[in-house]
PDB file of N, CA, C and O in Angstrom:
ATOM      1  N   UNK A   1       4.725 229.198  70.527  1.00  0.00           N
ATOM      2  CA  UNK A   1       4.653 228.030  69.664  1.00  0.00           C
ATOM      3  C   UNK A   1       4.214 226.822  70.493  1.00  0.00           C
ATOM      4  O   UNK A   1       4.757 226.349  71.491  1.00  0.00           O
ATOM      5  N   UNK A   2       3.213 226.468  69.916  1.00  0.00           N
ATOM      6  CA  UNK A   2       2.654 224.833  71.012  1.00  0.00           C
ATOM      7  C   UNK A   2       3.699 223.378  69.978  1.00  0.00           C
ATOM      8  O   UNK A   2       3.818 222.926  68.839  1.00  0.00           O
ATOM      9  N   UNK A   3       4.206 223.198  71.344  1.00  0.00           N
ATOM     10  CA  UNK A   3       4.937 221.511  71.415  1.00  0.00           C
ATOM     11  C   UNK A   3       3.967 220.714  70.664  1.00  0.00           C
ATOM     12  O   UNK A   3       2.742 220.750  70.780  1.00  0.00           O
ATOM     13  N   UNK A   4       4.567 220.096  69.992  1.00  0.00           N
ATOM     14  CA  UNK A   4       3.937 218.945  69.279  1.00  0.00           C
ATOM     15  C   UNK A   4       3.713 217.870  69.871  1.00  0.00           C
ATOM     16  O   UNK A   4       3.988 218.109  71.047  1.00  0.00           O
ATOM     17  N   UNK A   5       3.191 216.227  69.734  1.00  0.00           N
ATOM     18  CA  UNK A   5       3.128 215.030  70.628  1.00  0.00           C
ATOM     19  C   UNK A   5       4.372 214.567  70.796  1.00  0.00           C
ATOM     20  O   UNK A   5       4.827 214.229  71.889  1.00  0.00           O
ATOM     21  N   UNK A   6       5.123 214.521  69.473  1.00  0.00           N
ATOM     22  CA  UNK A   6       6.918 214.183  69.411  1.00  0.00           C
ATOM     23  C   UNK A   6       7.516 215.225  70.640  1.00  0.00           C
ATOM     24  O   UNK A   6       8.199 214.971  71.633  1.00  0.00           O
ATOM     25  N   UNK A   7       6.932 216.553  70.104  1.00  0.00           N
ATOM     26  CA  UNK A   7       8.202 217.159  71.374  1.00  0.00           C
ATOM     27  C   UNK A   7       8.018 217.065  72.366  1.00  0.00           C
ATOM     28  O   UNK A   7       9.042 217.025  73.049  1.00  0.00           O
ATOM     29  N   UNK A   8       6.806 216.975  73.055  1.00  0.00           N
ATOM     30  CA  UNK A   8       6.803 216.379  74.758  1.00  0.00           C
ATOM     31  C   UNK A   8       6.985 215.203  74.650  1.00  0.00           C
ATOM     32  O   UNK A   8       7.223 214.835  75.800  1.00  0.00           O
ATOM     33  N   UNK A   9       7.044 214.067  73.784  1.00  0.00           N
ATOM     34  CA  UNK A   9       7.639 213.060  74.313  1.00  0.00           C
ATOM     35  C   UNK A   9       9.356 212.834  74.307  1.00  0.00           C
ATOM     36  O   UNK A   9       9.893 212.022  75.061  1.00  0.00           O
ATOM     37  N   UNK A  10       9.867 213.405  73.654  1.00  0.00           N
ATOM     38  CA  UNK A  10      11.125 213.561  73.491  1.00  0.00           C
ATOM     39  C   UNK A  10      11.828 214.524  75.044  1.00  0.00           C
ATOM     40  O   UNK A  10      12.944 214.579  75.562  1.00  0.00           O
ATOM     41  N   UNK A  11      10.210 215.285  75.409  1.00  0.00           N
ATOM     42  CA  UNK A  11      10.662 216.425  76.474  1.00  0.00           C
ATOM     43  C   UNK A  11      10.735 215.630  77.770  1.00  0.00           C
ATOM     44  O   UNK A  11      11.584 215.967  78.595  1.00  0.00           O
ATOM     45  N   UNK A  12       9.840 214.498  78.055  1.00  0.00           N
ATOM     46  CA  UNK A  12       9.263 213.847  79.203  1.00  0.00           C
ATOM     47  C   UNK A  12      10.365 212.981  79.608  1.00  0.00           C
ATOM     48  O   UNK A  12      10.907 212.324  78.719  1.00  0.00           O
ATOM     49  N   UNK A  13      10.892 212.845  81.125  1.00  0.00           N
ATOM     50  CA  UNK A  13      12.086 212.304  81.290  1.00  0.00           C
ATOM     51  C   UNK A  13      11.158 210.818  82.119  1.00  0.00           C
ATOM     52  O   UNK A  13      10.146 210.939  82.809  1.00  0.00           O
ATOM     53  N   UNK A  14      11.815 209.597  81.810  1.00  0.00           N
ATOM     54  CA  UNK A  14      11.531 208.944  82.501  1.00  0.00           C
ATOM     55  C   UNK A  14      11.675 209.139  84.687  1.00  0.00           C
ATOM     56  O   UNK A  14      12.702 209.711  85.052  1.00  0.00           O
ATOM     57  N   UNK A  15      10.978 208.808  85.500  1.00  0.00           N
ATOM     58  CA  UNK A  15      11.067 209.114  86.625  1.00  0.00           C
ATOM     59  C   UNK A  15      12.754 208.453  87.421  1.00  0.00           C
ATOM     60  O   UNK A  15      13.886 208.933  87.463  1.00  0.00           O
ATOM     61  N   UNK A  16      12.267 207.425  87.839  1.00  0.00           N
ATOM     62  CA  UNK A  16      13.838 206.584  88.424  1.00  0.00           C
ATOM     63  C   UNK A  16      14.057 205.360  87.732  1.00  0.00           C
ATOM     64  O   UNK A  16      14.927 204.641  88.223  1.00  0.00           O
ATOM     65  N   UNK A  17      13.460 204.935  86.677  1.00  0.00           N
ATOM     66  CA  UNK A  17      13.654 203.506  85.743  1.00  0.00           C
ATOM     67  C   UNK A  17      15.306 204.108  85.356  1.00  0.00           C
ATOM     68  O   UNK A  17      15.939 203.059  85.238  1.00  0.00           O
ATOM     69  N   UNK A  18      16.101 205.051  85.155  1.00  0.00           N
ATOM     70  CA  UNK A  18      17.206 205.228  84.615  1.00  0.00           C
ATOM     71  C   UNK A  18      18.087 204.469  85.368  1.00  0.00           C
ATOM     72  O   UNK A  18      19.113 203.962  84.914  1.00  0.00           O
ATOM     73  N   UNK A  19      17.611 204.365  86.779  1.00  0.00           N
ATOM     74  CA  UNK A  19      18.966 203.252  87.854  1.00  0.00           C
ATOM     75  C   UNK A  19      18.452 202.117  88.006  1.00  0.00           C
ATOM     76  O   UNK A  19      18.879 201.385  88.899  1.00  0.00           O
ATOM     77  N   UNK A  20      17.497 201.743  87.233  1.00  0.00           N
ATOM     78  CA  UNK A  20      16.748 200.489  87.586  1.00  0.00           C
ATOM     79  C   UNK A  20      16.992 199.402  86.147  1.00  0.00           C
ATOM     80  O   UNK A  20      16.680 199.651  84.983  1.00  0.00           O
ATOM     81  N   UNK A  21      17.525 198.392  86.590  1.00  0.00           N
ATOM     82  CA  UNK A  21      17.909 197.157  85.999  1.00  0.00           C
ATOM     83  C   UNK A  21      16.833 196.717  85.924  1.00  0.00           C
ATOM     84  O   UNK A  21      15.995 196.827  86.819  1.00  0.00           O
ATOM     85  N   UNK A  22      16.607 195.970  84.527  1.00  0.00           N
ATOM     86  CA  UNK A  22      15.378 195.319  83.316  1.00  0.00           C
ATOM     87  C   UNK A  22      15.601 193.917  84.564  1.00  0.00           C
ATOM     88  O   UNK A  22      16.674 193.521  85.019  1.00  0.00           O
ATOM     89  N   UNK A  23      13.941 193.299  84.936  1.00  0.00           N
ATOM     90  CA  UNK A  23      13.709 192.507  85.051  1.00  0.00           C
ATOM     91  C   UNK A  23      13.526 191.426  83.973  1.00  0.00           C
ATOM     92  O   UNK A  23      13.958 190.302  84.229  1.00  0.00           O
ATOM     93  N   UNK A  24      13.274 191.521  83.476  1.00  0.00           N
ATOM     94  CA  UNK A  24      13.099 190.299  81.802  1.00  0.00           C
ATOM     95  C   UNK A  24      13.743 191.009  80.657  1.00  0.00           C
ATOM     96  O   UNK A  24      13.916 192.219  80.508  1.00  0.00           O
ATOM     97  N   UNK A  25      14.017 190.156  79.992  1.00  0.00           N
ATOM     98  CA  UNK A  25      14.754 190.307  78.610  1.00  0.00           C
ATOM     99  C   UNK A  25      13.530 190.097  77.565  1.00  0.00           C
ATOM    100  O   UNK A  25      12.843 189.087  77.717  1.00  0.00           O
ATOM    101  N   UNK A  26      13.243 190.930  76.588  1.00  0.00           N
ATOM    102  CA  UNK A  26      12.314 190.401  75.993  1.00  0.00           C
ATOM    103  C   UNK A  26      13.026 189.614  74.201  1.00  0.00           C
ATOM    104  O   UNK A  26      13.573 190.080  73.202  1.00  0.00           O
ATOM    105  N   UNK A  27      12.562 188.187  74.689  1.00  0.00           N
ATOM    106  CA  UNK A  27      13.419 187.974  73.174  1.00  0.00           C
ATOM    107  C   UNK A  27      12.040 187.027  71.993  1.00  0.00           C
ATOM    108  O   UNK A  27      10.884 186.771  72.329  1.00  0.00           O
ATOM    109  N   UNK A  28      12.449 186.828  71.157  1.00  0.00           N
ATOM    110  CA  UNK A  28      11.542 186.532  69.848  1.00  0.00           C
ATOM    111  C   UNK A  28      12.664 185.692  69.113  1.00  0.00           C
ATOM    112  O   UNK A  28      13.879 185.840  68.982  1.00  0.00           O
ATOM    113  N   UNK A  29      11.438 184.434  68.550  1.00  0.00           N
ATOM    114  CA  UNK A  29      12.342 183.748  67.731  1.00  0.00           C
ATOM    115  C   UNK A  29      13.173 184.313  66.524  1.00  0.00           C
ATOM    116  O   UNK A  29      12.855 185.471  66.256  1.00  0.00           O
ATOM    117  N   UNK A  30      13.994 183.872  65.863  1.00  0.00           N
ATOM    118  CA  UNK A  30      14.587 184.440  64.843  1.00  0.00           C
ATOM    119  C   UNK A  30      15.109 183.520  63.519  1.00  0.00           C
ATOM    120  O   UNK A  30      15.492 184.094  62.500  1.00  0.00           O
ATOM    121  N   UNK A  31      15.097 182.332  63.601  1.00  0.00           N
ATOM    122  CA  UNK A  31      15.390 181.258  62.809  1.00  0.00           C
ATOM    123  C   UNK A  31      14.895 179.773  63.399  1.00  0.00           C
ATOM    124  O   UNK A  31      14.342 179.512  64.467  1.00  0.00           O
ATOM    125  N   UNK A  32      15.256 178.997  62.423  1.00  0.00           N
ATOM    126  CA  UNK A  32      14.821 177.814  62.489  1.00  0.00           C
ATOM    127  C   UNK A  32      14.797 176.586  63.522  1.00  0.00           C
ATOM    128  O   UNK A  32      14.017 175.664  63.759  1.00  0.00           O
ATOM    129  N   UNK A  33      16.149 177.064  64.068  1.00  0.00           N
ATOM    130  CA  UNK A  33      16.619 176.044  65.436  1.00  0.00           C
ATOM    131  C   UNK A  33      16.235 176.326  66.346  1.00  0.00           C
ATOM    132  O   UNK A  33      15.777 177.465  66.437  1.00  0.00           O
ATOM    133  N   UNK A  34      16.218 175.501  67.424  1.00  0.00           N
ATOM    134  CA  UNK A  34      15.487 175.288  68.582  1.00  0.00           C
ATOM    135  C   UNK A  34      16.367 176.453  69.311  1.00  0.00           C
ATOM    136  O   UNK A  34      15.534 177.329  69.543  1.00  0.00           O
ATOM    137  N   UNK A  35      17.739 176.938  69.829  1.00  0.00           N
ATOM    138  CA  UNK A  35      17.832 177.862  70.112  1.00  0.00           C
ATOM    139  C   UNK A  35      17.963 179.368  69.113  1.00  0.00           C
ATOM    140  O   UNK A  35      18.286 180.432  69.641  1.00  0.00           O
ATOM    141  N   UNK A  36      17.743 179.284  68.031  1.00  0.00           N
ATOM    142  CA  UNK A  36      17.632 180.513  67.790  1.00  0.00           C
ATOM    143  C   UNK A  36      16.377 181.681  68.050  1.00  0.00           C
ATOM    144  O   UNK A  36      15.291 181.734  67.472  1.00  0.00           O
ATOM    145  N   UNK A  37      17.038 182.796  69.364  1.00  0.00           N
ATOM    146  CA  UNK A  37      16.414 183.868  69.833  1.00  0.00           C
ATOM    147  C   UNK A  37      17.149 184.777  70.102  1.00  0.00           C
ATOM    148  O   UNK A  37      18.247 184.800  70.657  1.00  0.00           O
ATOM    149  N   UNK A  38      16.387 185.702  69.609  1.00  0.00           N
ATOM    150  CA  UNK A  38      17.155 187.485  69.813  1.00  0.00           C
ATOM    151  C   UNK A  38      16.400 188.184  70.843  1.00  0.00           C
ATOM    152  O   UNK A  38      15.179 188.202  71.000  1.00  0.00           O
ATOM    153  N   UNK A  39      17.537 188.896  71.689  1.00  0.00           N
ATOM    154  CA  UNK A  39      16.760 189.891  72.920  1.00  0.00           C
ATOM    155  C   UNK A  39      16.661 191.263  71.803  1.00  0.00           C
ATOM    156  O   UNK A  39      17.460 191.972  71.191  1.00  0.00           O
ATOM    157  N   UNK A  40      15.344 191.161  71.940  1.00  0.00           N
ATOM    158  CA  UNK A  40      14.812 192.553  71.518  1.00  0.00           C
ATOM    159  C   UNK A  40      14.278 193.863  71.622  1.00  0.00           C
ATOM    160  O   UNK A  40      13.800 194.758  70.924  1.00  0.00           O
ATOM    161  N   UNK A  41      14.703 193.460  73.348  1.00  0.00           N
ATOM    162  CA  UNK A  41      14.045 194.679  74.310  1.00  0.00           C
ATOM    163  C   UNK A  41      13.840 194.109  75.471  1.00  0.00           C
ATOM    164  O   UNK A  41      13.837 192.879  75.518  1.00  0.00           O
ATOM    165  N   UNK A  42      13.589 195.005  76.843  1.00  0.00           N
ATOM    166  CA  UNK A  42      14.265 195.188  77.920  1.00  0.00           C
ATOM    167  C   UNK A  42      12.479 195.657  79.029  1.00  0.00           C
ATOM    168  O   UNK A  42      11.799 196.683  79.044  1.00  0.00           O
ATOM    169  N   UNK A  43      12.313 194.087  79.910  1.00  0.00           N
ATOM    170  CA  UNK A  43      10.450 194.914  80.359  1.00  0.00           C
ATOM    171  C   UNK A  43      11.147 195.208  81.938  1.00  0.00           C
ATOM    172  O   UNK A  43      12.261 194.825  82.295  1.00  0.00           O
ATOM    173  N   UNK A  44      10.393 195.808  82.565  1.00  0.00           N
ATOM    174  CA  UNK A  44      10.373 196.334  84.116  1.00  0.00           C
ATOM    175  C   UNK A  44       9.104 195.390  84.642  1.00  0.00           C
ATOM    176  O   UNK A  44       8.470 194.671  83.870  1.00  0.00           O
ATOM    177  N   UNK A  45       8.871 195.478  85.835  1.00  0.00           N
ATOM    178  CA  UNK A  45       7.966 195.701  86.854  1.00  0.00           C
ATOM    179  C   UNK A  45       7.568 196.867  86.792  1.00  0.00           C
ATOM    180  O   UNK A  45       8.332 197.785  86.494  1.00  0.00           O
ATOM    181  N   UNK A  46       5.984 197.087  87.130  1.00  0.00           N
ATOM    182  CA  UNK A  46       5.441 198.385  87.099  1.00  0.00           C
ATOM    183  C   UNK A  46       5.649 198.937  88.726  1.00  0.00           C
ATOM    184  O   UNK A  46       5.365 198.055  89.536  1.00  0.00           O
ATOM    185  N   UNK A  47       6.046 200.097  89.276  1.00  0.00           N
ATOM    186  CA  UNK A  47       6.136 200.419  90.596  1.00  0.00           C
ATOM    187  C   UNK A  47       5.014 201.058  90.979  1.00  0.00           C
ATOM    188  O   UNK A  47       4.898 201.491  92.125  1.00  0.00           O
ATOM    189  N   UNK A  48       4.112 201.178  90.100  1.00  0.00           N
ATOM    190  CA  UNK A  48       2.567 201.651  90.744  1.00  0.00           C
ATOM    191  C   UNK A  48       1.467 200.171  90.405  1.00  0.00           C
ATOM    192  O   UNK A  48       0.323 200.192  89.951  1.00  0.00           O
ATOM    193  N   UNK A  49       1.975 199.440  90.654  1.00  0.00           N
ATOM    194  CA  UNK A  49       0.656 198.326  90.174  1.00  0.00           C
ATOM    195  C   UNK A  49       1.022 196.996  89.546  1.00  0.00           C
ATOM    196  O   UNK A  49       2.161 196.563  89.370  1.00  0.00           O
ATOM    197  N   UNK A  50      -0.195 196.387  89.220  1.00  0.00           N
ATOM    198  CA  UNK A  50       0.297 195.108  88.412  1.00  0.00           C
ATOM    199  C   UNK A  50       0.329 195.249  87.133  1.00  0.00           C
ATOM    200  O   UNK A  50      -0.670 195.645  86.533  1.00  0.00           O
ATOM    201  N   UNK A  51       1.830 194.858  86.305  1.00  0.00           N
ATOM    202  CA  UNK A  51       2.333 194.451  85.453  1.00  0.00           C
ATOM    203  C   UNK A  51       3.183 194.808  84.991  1.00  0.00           C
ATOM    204  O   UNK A  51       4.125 194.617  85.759  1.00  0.00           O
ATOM    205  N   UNK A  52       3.681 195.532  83.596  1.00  0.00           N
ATOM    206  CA  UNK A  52       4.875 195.479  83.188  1.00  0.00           C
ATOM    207  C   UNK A  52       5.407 196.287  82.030  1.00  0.00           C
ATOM    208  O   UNK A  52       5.633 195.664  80.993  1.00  0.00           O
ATOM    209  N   UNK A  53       5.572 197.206  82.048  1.00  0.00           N
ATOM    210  CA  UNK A  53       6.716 198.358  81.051  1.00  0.00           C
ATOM    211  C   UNK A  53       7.761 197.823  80.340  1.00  0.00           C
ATOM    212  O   UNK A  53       8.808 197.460  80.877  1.00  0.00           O
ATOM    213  N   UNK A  54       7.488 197.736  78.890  1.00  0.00           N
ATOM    214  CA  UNK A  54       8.068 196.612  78.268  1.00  0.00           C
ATOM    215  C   UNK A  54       8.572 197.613  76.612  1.00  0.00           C
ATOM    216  O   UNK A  54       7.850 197.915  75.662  1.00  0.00           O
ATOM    217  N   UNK A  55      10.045 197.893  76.836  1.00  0.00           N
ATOM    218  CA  UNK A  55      10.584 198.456  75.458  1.00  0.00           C
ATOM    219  C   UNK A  55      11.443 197.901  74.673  1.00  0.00           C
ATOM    220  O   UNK A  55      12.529 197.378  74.924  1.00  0.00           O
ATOM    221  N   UNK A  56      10.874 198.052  73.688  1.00  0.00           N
ATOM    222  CA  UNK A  56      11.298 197.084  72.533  1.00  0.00           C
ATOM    223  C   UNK A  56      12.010 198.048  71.721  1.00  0.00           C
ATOM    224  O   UNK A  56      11.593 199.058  71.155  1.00  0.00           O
ATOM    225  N   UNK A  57      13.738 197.282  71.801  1.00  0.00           N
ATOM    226  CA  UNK A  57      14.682 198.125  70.468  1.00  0.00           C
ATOM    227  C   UNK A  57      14.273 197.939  68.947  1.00  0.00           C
ATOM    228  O   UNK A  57      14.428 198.810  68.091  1.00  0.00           O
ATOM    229  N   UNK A  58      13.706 196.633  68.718  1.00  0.00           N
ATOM    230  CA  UNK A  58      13.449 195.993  67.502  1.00  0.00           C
ATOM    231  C   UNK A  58      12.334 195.059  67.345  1.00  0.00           C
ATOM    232  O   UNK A  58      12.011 194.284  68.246  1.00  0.00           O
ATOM    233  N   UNK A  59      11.784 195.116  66.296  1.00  0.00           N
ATOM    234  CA  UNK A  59      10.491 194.193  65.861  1.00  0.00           C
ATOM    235  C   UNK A  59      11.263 192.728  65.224  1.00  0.00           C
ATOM    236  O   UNK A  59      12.142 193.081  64.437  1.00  0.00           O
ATOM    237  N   UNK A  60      11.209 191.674  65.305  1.00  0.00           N
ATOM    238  CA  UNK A  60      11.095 190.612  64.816  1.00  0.00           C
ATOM    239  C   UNK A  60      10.377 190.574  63.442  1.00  0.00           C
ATOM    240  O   UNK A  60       9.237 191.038  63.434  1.00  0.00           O
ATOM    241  N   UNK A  61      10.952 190.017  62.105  1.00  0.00           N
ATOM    242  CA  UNK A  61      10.146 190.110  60.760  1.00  0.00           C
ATOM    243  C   UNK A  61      10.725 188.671  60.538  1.00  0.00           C
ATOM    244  O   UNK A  61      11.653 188.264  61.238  1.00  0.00           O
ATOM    245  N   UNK A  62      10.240 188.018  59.691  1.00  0.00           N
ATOM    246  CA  UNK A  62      10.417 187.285  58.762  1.00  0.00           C
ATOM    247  C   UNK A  62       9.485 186.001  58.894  1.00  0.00           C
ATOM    248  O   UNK A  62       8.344 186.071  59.352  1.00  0.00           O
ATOM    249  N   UNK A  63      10.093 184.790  58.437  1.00  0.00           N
ATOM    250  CA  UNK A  63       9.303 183.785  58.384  1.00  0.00           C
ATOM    251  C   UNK A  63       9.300 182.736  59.396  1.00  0.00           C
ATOM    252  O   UNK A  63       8.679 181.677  59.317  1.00  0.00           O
ATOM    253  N   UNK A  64      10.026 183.108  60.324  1.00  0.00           N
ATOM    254  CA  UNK A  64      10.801 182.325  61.989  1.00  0.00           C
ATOM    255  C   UNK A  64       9.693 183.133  62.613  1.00  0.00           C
ATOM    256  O   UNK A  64       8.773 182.354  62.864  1.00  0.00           O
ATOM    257  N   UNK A  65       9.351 184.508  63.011  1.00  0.00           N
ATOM    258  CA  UNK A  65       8.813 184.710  64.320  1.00  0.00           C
ATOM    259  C   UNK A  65       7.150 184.469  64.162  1.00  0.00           C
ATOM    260  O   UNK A  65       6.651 185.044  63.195  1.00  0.00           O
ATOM    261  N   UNK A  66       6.469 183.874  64.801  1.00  0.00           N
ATOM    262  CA  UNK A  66       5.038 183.644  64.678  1.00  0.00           C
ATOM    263  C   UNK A  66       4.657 184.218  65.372  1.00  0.00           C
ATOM    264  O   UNK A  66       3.550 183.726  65.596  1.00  0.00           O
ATOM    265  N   UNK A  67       4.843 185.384  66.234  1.00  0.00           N
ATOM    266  CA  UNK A  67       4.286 186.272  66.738  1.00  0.00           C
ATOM    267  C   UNK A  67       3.897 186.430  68.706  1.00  0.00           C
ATOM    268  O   UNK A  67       3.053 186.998  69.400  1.00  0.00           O
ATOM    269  N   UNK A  68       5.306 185.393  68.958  1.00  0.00           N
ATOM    270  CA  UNK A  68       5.646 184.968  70.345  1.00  0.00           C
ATOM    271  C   UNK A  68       6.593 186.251  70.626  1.00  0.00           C
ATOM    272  O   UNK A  68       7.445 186.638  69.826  1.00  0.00           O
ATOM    273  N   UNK A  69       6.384 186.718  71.594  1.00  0.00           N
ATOM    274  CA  UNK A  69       7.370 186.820  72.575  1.00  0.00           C
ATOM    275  C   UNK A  69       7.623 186.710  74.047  1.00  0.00           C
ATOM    276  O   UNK A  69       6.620 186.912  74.732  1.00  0.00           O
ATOM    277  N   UNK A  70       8.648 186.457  74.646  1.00  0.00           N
ATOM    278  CA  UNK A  70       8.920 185.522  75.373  1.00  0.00           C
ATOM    279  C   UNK A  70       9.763 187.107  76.526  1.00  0.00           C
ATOM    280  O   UNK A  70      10.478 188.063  76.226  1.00  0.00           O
ATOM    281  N   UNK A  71       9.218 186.664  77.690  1.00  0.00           N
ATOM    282  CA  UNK A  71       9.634 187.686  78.553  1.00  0.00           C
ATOM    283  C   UNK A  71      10.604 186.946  79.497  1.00  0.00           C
ATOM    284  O   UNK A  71       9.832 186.326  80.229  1.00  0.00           O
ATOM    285  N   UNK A  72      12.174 186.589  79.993  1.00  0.00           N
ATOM    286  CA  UNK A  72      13.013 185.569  80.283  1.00  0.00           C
ATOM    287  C   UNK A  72      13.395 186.550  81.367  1.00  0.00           C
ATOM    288  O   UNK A  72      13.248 187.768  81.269  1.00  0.00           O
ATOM    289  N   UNK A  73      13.998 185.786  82.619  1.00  0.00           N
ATOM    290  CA  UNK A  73      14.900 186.190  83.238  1.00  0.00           C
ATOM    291  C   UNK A  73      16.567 186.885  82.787  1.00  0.00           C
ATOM    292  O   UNK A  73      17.268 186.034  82.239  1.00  0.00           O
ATOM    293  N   UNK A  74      16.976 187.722  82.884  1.00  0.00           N
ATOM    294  CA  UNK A  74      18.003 188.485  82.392  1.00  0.00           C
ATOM    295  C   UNK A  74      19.155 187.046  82.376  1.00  0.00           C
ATOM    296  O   UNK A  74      19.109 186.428  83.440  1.00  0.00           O
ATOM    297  N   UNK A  75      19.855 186.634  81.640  1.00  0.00           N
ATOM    298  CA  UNK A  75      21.223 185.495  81.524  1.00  0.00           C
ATOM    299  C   UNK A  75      22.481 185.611  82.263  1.00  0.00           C
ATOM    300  O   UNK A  75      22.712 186.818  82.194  1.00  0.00           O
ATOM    301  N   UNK A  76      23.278 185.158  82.822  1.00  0.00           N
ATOM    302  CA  UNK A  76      24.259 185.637  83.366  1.00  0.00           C
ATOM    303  C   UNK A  76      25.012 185.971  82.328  1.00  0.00           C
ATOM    304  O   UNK A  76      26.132 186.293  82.721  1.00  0.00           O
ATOM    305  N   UNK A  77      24.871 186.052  80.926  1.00  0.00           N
ATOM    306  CA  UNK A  77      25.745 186.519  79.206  1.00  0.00           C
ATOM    307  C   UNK A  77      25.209 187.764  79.041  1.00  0.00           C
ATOM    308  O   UNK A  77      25.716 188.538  78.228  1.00  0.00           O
ATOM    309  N   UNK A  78      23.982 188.157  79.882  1.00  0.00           N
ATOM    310  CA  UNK A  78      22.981 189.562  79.869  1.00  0.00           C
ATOM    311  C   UNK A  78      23.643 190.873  80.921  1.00  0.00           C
ATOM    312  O   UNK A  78      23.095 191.926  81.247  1.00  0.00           O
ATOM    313  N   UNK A  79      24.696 190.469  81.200  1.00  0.00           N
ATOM    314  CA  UNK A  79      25.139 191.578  82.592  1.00  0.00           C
ATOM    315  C   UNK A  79      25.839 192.578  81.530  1.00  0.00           C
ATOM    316  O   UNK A  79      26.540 193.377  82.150  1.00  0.00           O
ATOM    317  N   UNK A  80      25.874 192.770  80.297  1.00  0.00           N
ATOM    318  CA  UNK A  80      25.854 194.089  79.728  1.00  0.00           C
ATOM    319  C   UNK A  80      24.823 194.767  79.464  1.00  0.00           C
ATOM    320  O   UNK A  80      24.947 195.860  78.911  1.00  0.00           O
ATOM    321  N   UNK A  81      23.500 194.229  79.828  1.00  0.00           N
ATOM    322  CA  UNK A  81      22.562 194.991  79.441  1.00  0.00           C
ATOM    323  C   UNK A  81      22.297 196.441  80.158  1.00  0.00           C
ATOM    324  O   UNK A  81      22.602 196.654  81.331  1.00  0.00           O
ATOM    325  N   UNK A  82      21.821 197.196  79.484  1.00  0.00           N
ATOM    326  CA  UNK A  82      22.154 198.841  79.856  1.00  0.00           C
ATOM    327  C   UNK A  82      20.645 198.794  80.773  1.00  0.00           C
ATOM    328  O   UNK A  82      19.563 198.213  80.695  1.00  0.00           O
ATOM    329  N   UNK A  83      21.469 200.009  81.869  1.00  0.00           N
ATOM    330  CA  UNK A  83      19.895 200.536  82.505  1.00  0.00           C
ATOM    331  C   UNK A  83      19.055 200.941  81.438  1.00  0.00           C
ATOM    332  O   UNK A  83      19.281 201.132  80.243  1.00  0.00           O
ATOM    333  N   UNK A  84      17.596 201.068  82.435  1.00  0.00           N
ATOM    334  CA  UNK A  84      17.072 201.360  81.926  1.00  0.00           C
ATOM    335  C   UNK A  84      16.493 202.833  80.888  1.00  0.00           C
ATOM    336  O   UNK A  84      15.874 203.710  81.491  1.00  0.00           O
ATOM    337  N   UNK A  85      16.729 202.995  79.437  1.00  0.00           N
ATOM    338  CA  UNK A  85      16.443 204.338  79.149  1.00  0.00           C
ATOM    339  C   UNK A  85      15.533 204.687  78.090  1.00  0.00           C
ATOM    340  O   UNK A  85      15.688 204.924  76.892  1.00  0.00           O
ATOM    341  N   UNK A  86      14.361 204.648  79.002  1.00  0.00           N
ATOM    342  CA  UNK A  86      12.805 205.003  78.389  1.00  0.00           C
ATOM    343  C   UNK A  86      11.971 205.333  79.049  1.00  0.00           C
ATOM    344  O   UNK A  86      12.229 205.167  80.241  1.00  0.00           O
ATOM    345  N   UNK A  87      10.996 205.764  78.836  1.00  0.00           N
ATOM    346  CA  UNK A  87       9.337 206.279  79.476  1.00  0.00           C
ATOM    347  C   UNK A  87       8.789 205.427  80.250  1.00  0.00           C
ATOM    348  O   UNK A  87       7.683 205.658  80.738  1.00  0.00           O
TER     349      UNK A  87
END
C-alpha cells in the first residue's frame, strides 16, 4: 500500500527543533485596542541558513486583523511556552 502525502507527513519526525525553544512569538492583532494581541504561533531560526520556520496554532479572522503579523521576542509571561513540536 503506498503512503499518502498526510501519512508521511504525519510519519516525518521533526530533527532536534523538539529541545529547541521558539525564538519569536508570532502574534496578530485581535481587537480594537492598542494592546489587543494574540500569540498565535511559535517561529525558530533556520539552522541551515537564513531565515525562519514559523508555526502557526491559529489564523487570525475578523475585522481587527489586517493582515499583520508581528514576529516578538518571547515575554517573560511567555516561559510556558512549549518546545518546539513541528516539522
Amino acid at each position: 500500500m503506498t503512503a499518502t502525502m498526510s501519512d508521511q507527513a504525519v510519519a516525518a519526525k521533526p530533527r532536534d527543533r523538539e529541545a529547541r525553544k521558539p525564538d519569536f512569538i508570532v502574534r496578530a492583532k485581535t481587537g480594537p485596542g492598542f494592546k489587543e494581541w494574540a500569540s498565535i504561533g511559535l517561529a525558530w531560526k533556520r539552522q541551515r541558513g537564513e531565515g525562519y520556520s514559523i508555526k502557526l496554532n491559529t489564523m487570525p479572522i475578523g475585522n481587527h486583523w489586517n493582515g499583520v503579523l508581528k514576529l516578538l521576542p518571547p515575554f517573560a509571561d511567555d516561559s510556558d511556552v512549549p518546545d518546539a513540536e513541528h516539522d
